[in-house]
N, C-alpha and C positions, 0 to 999 in steps of 0.2 A: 368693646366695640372695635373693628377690626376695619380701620381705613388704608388703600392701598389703589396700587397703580394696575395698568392693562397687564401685569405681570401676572396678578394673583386671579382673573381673570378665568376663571377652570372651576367646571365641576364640583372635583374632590375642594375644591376650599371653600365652597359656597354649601356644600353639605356637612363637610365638618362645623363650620360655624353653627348650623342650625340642628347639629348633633349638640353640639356644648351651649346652646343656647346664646349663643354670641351673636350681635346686631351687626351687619355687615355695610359698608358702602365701597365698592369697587370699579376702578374706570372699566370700562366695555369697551372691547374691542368692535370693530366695525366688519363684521362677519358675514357673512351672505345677502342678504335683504334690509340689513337694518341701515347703513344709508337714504335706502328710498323711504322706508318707513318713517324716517324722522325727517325728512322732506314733505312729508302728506302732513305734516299737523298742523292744523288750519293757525294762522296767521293771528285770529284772536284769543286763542291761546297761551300764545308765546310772554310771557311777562319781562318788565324791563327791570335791569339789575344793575348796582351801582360796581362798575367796573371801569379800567382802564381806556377801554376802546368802546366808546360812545356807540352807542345800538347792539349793545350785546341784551343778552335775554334768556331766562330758563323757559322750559315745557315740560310735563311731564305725559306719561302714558303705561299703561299695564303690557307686562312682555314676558314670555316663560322662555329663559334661553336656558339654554343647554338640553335640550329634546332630546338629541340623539346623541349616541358615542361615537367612538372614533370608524365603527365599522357597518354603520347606519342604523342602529340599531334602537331604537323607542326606549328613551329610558320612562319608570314608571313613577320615581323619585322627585319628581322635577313640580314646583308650584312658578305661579304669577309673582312677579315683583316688580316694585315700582322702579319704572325707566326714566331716570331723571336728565335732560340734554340742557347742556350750556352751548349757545351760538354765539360767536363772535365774527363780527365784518372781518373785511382781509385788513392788514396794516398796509401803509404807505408803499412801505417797500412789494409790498405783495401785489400789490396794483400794480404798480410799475413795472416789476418782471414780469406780467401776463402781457405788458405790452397795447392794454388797449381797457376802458372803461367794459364791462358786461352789459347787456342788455338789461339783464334782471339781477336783482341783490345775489350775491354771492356771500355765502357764510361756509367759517368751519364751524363743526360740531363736536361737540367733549360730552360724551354720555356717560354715564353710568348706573347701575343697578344697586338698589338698597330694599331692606326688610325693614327701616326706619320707619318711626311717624310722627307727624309735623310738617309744618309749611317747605314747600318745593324749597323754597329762595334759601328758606337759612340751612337745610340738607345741602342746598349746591357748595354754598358759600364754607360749612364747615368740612366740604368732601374735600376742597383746593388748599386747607390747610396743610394739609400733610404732604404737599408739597417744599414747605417751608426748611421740612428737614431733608429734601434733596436738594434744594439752595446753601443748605448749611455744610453739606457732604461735599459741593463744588466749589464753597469757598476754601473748605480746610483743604480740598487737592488741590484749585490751582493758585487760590491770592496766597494761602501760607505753605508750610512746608510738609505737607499730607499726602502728596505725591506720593513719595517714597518713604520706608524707612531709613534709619541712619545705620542701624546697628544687625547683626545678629543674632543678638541679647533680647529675650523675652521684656527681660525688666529695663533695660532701655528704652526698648521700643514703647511701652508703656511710659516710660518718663515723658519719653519724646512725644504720645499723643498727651499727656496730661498738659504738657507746657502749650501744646500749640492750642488747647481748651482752653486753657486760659488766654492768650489772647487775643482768642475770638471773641471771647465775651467782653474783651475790656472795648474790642475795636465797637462791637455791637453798641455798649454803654457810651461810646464816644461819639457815635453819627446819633444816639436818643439824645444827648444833653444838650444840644444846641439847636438850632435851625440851621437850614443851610445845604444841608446833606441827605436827609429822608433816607430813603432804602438805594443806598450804594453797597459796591465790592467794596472789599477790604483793600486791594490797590488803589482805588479813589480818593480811601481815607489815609492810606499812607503817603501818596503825592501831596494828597492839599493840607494835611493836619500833621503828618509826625517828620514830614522832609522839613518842616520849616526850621530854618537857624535861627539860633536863639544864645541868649550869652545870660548867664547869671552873675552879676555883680552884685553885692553886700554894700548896702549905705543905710546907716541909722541904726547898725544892729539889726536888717532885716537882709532877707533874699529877695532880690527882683530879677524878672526873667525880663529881657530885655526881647524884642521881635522886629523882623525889620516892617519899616512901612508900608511898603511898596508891595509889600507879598500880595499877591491876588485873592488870598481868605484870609487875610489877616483880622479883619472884625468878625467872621464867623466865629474861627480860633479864641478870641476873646471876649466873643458873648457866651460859647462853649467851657471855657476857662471863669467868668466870671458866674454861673449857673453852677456849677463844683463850689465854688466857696460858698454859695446860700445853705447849701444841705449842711444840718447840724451832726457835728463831731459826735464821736459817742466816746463819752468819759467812763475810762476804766474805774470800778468799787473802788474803794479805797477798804482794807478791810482792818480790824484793828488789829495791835501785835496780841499774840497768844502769850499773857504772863505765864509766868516758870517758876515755878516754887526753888525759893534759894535751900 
C-alpha cells in the first residue's frame, strides 16, 4: 500500500499502483473545481473525528480525477475513487490574522484519493500517519545534527546518520517513559530533561545522582527516572564451561 503526500499526486502514479496491484491513499491537490465541490457536501454528512481542533470532521464522495493530460486531451484509463476530505476550523491564530469573526463557519480542507475499503474515519486517520515520518525527517534536521553532513566520507557520513538514529530514538523512549512531555521536539526534551545538573556521589557502596530542587521538571525527571528502574533487567545465560579432554 502506497501512502504519500500532494507530491505523488499524478496520473503516472496512480496507474502504476493499479498496474502492480498496489492500494493507494494519496493527498489531492486542490485543482480546478474541487474546492467548491467539497464545499457542496451537505452538512449531515460530514462525520465528527477525534482530533486536535474541536470540530473537525471526514466526508467522503466519488471523483475521477485525472480526465484529462497535460494538453486537454480525454484520457480513457481513468476510473472513480473514493474522495476522502478532513475539515478542520481555523486555529487561534488564524482568526486573529483575518482580523475579524466570519459570518459563516470557515474550514480548511485536506482531501484525498484512495482505491481502499473500509470505514471513511479510520482511511482518514491511517492517511495522516505517514505524516509522522516527516516530523521524524524535521526533527533529525533541525532539533539534532541532520542538517548537514560532517564529512566527505561515504562511511562517515553513514556513522554520522547511524549515531544521530540513535539518539532520536533514545530521546523518543525518553518523552514515552514519563508524563509530563507527550509529543514534543527534541529541543524541549533537551532543555527540560538532559540540561539538568546533576552530581553523582557514591555513599554505601552505591551511586546516587543527586538533582537540584528547584529545577522546574525536576519530579517529571524523576517519575521518568523512577519508571526505568521498574522494567526488568535481562540476565545474560550463563553457559557452562566446555570440558577438554586432558
Amino acid at each position: 500500500m502506497l501512502r504519500a503526500d500532494s507530491g505523488f499526486y499524478h496520473h503516472d502514479v496512480i496507474a502504476t499502483c493499479r498496474a502492480a496491484d498496489v492500494r493507494f491513499s494519496v493527498t489531492a491537490r486542490m485543482f480546478g473545481r474541487l474546492r467548491s465541490v467539497i464545499e457542496a457536501i451537505p452538512e449531515q454528512d460530514w462525520r465528527p473525528i477525534d482530533y486536535f481542533l474541536p470540530g473537525a470532521g471526514v466526508a467522503e464522495i466519488s471523483r475521477t480525477p485525472f480526465t484529462q493530460d497535460t494538453r486537454g486531451h480525454h484520457r480513457t484509463d481513468v476510473v472513480p475513487v473514493r474522495l476522502i476530505v478532513r475539515r478542520t476550523p481555523p486555529t487561534e491564530a488564524m482568526a486573529h490574522n483575518r482580523g475579524q469573526d466570519p459570518l459563516f463557519p470557515v474550514f480548511d480542507y485536506h482531501p484525498l484519493i484512495t482505491d481502499r475499503t473500509g470505514d471513511l474515519v479510520g482511511l482518514e486517520a491511517d492517511h495522516r500517519r505517514h505524516a509522522e515520518v516527516e516530523l521524524t525527517i524535521r526533527n533529525l534536521k533541525h532539533d539534532l545534527a541532520m542538517s548537514h553532513f560532517p564529512t566527505k566520507s561515504f562511511g562517515g557520513n553513514a556513522a554520522w546518520l547511524v549515531l544521530n538514529t540513535i539518539a532520536h530514538n533514545l530521546t523518543r523512549w525518553t518523552a514515552r517513559l514519563g508524563p509530563g512531555l507527550g509529543h514534543v521536539m527534541t529541543k524541549k526534551i533537551r532543555r527540560r530533561v538532559y540540561a539538568v545538573a546533576g552530581r553523582l556521589v557514591r555513599t554505601g557502596r552505591r551511586l546516587v545522582l543527586r538533582l537540584p530542587r528547584r529545577w522546574p521538571w525536576a519530579r517529571a525527571v524523576h517519575r521518568r527516572a523512577a519508571t526505568t528502574t521498574r522494567y526488568p533487567t535481562h540476565q545474560p545465560e550463563v553457559l557452562p564451561r566446555r570440558l577438554h579432554d586432558q
